[in-house]
DRENMARNU-461357 format. One record per residue: residue in one letter; x, y, z of N, C-alpha, C in turn. Coordinates in steps of 0.2 Angstrom, whole numbers. Example, Ala and Ser with C-alpha at 12.3 -4.5 7.8 and 13.67 -1.06 7.14 Angstrom:
+---------+-------+--------+-------+--------+---------+-------+-------+--------+-------+
| residuo | neast | nnorth |   nup | caeast | canorth |  caup | ceast | cnorth |   cup |
+---------+-------+--------+-------+--------+---------+-------+-------+--------+-------+
|       A |    66 |    -28 |    39 |     62 |     -22 |    39 |    66 |    -16 |    39 |
|       S |    64 |    -11 |    35 |     68 |      -5 |    36 |    64 |      0 |    39 |
+---------+-------+--------+-------+--------+---------+-------+-------+--------+-------+
# end
This chain:
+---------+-------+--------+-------+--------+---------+-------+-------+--------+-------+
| residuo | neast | nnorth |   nup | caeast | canorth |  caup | ceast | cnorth |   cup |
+---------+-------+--------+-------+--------+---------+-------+-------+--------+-------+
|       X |    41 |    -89 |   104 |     42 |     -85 |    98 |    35 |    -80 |    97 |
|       X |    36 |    -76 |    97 |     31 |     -69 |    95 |    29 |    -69 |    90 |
|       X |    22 |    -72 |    88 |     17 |     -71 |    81 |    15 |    -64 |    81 |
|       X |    16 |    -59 |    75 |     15 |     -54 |    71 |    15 |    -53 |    64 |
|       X |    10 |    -49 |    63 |     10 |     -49 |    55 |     9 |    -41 |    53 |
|       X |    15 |    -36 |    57 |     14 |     -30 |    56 |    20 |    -26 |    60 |
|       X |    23 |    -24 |    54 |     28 |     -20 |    55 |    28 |    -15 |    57 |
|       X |    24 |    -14 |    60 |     24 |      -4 |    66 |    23 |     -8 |    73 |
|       X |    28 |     -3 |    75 |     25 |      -5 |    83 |    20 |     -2 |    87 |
|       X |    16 |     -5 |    86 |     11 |      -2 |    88 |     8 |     -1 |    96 |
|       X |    13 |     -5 |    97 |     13 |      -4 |   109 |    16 |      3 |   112 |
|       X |    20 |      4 |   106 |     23 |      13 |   107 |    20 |     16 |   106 |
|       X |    18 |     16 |   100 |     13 |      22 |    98 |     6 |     20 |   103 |
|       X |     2 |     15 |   105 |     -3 |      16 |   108 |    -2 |     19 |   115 |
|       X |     5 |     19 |   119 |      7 |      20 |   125 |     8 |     27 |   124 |
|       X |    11 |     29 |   118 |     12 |      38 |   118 |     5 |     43 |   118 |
|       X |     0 |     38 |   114 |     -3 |      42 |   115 |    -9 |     44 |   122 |
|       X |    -7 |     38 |   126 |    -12 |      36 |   132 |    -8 |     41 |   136 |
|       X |    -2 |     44 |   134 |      1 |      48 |   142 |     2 |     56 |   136 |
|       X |     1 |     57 |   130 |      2 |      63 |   126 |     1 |     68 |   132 |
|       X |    -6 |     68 |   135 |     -6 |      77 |   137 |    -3 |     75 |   146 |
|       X |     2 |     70 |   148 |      7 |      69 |   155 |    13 |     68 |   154 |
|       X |    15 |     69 |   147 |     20 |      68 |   146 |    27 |     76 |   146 |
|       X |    23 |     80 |   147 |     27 |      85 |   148 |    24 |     88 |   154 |
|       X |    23 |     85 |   159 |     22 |      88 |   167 |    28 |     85 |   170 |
|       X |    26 |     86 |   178 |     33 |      84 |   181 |    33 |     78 |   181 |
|       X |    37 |     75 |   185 |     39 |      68 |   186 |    33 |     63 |   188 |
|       X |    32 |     68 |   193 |     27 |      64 |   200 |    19 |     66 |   198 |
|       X |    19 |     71 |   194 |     11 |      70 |   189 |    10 |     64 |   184 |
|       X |    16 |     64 |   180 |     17 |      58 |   175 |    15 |     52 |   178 |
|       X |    20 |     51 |   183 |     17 |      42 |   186 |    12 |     43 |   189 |
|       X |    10 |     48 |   190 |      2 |      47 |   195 |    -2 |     47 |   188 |
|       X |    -5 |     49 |   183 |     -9 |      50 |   177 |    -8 |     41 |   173 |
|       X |    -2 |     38 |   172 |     -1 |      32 |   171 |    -4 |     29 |   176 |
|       X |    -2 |     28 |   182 |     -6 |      25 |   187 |   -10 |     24 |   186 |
|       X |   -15 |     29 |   187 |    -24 |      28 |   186 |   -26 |     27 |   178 |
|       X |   -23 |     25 |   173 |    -26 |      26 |   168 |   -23 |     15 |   169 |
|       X |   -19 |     15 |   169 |    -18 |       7 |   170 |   -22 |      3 |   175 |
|       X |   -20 |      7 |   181 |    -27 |       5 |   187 |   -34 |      5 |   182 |
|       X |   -36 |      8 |   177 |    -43 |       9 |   173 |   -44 |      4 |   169 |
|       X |   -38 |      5 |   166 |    -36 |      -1 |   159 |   -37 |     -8 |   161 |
|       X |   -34 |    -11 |   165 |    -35 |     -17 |   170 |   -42 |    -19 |   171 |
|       X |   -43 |    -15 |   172 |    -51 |     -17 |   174 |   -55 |    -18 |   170 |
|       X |   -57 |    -10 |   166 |    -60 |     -13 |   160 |   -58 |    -19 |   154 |
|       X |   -53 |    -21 |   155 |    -51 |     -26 |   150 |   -55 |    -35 |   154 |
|       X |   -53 |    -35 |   158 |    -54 |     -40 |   164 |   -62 |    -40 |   160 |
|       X |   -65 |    -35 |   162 |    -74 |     -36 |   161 |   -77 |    -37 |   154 |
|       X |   -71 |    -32 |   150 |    -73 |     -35 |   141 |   -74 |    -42 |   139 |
|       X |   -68 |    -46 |   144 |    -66 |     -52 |   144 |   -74 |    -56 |   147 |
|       X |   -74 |    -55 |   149 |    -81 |     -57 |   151 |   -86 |    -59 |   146 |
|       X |   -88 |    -54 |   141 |    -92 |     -56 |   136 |   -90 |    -57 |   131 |
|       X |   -83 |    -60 |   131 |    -81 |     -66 |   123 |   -85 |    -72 |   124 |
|       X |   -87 |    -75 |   117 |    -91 |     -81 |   116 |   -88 |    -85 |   115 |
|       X |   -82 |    -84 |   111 |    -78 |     -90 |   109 |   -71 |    -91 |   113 |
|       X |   -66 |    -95 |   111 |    -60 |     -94 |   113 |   -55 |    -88 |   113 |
|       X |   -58 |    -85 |   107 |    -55 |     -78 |   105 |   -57 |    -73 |   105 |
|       X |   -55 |    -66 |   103 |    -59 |     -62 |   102 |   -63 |    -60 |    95 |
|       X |   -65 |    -54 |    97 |    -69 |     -54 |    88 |   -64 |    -49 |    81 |
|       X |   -58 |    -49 |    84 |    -53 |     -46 |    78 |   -48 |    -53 |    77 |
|       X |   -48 |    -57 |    80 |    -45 |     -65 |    79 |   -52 |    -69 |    73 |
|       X |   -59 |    -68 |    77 |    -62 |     -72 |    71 |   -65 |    -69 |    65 |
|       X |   -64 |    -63 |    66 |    -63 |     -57 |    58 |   -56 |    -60 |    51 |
|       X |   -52 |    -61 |    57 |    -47 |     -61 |    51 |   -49 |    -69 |    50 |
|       X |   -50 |    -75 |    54 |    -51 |     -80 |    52 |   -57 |    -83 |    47 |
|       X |   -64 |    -76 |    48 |    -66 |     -77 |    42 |   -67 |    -74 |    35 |
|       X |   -60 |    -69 |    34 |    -56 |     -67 |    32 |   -54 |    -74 |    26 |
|       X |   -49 |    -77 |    31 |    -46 |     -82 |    26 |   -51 |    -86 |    25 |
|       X |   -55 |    -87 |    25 |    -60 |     -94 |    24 |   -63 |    -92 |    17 |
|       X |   -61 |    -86 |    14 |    -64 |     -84 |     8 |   -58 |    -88 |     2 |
|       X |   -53 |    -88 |     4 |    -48 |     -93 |    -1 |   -49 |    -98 |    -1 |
|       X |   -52 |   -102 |     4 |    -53 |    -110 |     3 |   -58 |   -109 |    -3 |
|       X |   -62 |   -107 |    -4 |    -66 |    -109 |    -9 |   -62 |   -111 |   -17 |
|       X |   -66 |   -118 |   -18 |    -63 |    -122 |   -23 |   -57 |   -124 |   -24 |
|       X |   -55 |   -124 |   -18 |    -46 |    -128 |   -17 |   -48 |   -135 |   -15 |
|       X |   -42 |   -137 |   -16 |    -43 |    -146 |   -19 |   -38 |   -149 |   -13 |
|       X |   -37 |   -153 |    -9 |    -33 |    -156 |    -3 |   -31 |   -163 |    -5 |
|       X |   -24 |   -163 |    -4 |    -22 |    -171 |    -5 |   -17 |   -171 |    -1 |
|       X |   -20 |   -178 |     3 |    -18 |    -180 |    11 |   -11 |   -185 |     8 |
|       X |    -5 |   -182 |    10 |      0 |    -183 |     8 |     2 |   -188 |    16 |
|       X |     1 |   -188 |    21 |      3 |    -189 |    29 |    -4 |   -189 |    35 |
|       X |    -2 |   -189 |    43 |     -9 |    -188 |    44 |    -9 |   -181 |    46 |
|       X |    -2 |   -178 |    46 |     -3 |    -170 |    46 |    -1 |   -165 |    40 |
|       X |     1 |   -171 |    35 |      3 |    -167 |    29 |    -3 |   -166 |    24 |
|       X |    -3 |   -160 |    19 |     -8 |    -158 |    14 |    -4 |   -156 |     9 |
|       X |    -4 |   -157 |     5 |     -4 |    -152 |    -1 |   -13 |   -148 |    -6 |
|       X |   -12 |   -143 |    -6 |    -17 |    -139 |    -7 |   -18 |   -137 |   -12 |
|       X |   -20 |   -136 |   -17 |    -23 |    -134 |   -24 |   -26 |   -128 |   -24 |
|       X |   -26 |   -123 |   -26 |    -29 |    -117 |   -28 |   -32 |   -117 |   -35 |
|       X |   -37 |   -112 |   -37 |    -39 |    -113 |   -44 |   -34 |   -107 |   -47 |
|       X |   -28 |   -105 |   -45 |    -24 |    -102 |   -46 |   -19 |   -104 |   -50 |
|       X |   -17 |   -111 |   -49 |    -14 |    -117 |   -52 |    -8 |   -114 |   -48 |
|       X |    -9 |   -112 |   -40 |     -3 |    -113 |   -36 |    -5 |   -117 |   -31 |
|       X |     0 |   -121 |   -27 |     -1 |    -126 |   -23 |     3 |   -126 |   -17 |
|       X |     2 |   -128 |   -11 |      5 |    -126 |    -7 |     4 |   -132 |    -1 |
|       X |    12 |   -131 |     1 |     10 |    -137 |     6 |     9 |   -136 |    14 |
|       X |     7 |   -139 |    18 |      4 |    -137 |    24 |     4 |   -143 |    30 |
|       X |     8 |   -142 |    33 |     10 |    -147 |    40 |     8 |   -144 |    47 |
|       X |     2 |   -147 |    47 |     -2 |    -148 |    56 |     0 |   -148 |    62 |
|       X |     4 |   -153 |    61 |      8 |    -154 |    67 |    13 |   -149 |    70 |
|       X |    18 |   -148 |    64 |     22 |    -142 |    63 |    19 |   -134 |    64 |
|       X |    13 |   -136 |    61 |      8 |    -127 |    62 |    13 |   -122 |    57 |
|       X |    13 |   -125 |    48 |     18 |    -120 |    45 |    12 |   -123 |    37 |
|       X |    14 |   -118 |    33 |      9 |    -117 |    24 |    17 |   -115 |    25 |
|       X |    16 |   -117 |    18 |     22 |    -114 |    12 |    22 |   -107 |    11 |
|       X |    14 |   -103 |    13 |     13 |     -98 |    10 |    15 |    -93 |    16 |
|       X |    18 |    -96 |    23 |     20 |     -91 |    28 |    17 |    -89 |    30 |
|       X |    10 |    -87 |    30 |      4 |     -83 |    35 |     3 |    -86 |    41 |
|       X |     3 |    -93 |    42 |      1 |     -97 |    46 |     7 |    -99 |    51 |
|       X |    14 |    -98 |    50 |     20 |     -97 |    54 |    20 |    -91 |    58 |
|       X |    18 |    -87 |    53 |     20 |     -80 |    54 |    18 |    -75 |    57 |
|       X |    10 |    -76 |    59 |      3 |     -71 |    63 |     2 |    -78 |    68 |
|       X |     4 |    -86 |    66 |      0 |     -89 |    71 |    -9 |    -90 |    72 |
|       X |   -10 |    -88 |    65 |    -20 |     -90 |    62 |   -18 |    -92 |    59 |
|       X |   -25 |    -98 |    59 |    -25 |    -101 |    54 |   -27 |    -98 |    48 |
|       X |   -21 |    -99 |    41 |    -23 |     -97 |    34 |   -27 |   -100 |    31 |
|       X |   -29 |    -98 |    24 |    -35 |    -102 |    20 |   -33 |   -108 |    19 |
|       X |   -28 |   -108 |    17 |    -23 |    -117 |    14 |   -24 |   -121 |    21 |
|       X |   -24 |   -118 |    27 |    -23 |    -122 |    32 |   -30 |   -124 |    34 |
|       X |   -34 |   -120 |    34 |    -42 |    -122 |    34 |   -45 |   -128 |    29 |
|       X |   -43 |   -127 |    24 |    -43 |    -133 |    20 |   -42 |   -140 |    24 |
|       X |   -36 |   -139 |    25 |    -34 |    -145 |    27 |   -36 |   -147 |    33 |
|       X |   -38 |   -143 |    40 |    -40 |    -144 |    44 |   -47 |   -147 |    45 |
|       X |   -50 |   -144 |    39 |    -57 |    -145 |    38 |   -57 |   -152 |    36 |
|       X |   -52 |   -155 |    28 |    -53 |    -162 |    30 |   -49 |   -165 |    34 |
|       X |   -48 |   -165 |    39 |    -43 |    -171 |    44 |   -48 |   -172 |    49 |
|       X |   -54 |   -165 |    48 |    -59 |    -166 |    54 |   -56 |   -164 |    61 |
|       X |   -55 |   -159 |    61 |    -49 |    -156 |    67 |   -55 |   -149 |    68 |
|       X |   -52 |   -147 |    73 |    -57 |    -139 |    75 |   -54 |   -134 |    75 |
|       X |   -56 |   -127 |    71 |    -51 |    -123 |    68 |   -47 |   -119 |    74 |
|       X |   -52 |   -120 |    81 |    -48 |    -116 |    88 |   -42 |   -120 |    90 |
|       X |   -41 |   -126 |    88 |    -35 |    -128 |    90 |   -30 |   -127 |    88 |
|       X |   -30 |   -124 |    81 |    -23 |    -121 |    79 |   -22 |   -114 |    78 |
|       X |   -26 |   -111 |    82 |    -23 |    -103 |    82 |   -20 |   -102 |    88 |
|       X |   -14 |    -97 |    90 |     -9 |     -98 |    92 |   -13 |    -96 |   102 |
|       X |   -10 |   -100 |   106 |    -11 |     -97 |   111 |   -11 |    -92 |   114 |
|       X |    -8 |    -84 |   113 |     -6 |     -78 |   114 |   -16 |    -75 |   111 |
|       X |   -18 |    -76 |   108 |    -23 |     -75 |   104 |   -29 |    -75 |   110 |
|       X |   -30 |    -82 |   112 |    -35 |     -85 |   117 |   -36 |    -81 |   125 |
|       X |   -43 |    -83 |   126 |    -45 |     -78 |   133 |   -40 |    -82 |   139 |
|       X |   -38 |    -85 |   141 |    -34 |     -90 |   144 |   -27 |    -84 |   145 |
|       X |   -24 |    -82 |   141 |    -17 |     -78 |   139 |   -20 |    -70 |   140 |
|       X |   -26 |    -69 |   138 |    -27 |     -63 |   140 |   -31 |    -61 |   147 |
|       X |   -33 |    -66 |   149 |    -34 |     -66 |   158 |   -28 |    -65 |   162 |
|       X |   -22 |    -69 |   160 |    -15 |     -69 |   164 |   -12 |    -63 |   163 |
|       X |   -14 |    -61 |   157 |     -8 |     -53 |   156 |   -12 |    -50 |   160 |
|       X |   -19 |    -47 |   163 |    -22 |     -44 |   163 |   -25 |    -44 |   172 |
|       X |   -23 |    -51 |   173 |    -23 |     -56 |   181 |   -21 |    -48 |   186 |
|       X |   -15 |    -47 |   185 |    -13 |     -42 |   190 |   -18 |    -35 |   193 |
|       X |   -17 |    -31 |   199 |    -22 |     -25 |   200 |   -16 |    -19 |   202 |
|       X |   -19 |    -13 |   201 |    -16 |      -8 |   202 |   -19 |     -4 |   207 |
|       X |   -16 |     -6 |   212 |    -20 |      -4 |   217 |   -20 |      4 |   217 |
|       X |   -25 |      8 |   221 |    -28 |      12 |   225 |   -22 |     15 |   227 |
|       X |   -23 |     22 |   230 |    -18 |      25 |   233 |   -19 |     32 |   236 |
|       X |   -18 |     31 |   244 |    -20 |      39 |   247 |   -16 |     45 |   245 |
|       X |   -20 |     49 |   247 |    -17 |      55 |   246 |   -11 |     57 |   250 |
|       X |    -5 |     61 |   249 |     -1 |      61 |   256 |    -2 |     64 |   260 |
|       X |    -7 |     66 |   263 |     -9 |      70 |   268 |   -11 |     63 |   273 |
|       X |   -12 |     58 |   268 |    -14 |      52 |   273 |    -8 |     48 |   274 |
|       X |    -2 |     50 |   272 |      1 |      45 |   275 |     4 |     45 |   281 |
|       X |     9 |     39 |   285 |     10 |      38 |   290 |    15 |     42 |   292 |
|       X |    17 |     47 |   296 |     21 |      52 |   297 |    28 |     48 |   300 |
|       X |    32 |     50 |   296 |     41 |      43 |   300 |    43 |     49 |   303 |
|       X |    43 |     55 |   306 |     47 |      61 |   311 |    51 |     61 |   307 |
|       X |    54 |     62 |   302 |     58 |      63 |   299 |    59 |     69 |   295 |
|       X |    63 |     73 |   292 |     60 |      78 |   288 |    57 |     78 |   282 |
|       X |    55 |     81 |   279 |     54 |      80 |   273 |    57 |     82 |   266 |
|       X |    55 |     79 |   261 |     60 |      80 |   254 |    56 |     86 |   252 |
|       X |    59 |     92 |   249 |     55 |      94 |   244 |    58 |     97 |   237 |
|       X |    53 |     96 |   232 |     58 |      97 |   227 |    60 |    101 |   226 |
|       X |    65 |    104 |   219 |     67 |     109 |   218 |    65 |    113 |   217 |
|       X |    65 |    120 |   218 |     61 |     126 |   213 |    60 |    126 |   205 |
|       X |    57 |    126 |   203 |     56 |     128 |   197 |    57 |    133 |   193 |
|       X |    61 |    129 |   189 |     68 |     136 |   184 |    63 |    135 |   177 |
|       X |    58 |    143 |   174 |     58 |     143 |   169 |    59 |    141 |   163 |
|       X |    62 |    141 |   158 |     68 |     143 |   153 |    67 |    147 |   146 |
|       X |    69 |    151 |   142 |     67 |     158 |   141 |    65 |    152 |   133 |
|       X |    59 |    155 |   131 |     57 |     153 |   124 |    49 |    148 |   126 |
|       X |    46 |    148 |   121 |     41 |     144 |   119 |    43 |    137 |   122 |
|       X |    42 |    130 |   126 |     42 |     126 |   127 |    43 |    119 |   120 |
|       X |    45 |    116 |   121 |     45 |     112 |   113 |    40 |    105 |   118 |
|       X |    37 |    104 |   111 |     32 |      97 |   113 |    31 |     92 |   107 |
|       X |    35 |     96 |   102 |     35 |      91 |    96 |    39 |     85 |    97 |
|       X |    42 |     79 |    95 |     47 |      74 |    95 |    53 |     79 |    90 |
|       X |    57 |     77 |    93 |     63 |      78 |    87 |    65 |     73 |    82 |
|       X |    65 |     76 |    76 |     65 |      71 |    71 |    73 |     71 |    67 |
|       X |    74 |     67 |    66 |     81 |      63 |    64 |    83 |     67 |    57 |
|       X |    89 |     67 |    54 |     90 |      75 |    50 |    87 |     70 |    43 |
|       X |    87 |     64 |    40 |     85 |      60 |    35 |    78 |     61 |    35 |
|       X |    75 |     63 |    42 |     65 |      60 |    42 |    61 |     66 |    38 |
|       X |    57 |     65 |    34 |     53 |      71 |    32 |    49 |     74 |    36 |
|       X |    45 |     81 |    35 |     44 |      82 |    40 |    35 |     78 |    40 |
|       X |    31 |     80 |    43 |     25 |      76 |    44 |    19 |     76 |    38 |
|       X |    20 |     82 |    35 |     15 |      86 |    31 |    17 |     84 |    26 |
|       X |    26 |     81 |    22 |     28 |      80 |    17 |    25 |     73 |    12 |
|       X |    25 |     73 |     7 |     23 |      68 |     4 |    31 |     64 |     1 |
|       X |    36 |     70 |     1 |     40 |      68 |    -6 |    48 |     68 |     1 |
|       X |    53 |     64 |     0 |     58 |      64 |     5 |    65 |     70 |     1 |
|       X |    66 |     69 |     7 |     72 |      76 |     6 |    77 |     73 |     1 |
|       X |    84 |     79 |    -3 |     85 |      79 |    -7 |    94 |     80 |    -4 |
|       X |    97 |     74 |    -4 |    103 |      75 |     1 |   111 |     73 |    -5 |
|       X |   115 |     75 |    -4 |    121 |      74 |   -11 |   124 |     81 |   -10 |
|       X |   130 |     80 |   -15 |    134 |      84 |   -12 |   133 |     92 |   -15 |
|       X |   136 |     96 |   -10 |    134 |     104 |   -12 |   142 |    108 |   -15 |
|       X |   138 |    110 |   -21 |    147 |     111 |   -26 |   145 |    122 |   -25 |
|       X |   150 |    125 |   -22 |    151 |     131 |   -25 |   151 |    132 |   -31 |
|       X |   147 |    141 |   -30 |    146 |     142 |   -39 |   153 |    144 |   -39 |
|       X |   158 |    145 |   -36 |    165 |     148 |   -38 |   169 |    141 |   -44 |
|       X |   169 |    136 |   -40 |    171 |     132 |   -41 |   169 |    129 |   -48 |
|       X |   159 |    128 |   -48 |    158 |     125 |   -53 |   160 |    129 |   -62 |
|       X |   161 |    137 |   -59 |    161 |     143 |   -65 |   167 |    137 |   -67 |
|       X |   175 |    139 |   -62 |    180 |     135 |   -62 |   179 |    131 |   -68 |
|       X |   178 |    123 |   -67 |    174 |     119 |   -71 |   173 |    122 |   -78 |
|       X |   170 |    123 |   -78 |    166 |     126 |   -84 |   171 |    126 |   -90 |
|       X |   175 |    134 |   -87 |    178 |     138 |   -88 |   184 |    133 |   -92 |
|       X |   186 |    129 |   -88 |    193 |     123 |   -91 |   190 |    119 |   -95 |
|       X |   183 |    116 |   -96 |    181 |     112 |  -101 |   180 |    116 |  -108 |
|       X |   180 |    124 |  -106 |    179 |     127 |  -112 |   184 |    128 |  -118 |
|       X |   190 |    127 |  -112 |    196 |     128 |  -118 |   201 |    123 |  -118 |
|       X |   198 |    117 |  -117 |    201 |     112 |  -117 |   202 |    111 |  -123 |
|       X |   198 |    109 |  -128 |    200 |     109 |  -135 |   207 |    113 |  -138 |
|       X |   206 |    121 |  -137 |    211 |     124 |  -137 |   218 |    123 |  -135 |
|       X |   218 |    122 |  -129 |    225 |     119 |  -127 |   229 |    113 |  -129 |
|       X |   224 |    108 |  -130 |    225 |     102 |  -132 |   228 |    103 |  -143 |
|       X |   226 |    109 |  -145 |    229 |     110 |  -150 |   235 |    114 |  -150 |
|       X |   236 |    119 |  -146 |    243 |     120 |  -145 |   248 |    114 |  -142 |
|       X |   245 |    110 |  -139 |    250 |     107 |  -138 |   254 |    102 |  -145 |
+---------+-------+--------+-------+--------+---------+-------+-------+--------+-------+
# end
């Protein structure tokens, strides 16, 4: 299961904008410019990894000491060897299972860190707070995503000649106007700059609406002749 606690996807957007200024060249300029920027990214991640201290990194013990600001003045009552119920000076209570790795309050199923209710409890059972943050977090999962190389690659003037003929592309066909480099946006989307969403329902002719008018005007009247 995939622990998240953020509703944008943010692997698109970060991928869009690592290739924005290759993403309108040709084919074969695009995978080369990806290429090299992953060949890059690989490596430097590899080495950042190098100088973690802990288990985790330092946006994993940011938000961990984040929650540790709730515990304060929360009360624990060991229900089990992995059960707690938790007290706040909020007079709400919450219950929290170790074993399970779940709080009632859902942060800790949810992102896979330990929340503040869970910190309590961990704290008293005597447990260490790195064992319950989720393994996806840990430098161990981020060495193996990251384990892979993208190799190197000659130019083709170096490569091995097969006597065969060769491919060449196609000519290149202009096309008459300015180029478009925006995204196309959906007919419901506002545009970027707006604050306020568009205003959508049905469109009446002034003909039609006079029409209208016009008959409720002399409806009283007819309805007396009649």
């Amino acid at each position: 299961m995939v622990k998240c606690d953020m509703l944008l996807n943010n692997l698109c957007e970060s991928f869009n904008a690592a290739i924005v200024d290759a993403r309108d060249k040709p084919i074969i300029t695009l995978l080369e410019k990806i290429r090299y920027w992953l060949m890059s990214r690989f490596f430097n991640k590899r080495e950042s990894m190098k100088k973690w201290i802990h288990l985790v990194g330092k946006r994993i013990l940011q938000v961990v000491e984040e929650n540790k600001s709730i515990t304060k003045n929360c009360l624990t009552t060991r229900a089990a060897t992995y059960q707690f119920q938790v007290d706040c000076p909020n007079n709400e209570s919450f219950d929290v299972d170790l074993q399970k790795r779940t709080c009632s309050c859902r942060r800790f199923q949810l992102t896979g860190i330990s929340c503040g209710h869970a910190l309590v409890a961990i704290w008293t059972s005597g447990a260490k707070i790195m064992d319950y943050i989720y393994e996806c977090y840990k430098k161990e999962t981020f060495l193996k995503a990251y384990a892979g190389n993208i190799y190197p690659m000659p130019s083709p003037e170096q490569w091995p000649d097969t006597g065969l003929n060769p491919i060449y592309p196609h000519f290149e066909t202009n096309l008459p106007g300015r180029p478009k480099k925006a995204r196309r946006r959906e007919s419901d989307e506002p545009p970027p700059s707006s604050t306020k969403t568009r205003r959508f329902g049905q469109i009446h002719c002034a003909k039609s609406a006079n029409n209208q008018a016009t008959q409720a005007k002399h409806a009283p009247t007819q309805q007396m002749l009649r």
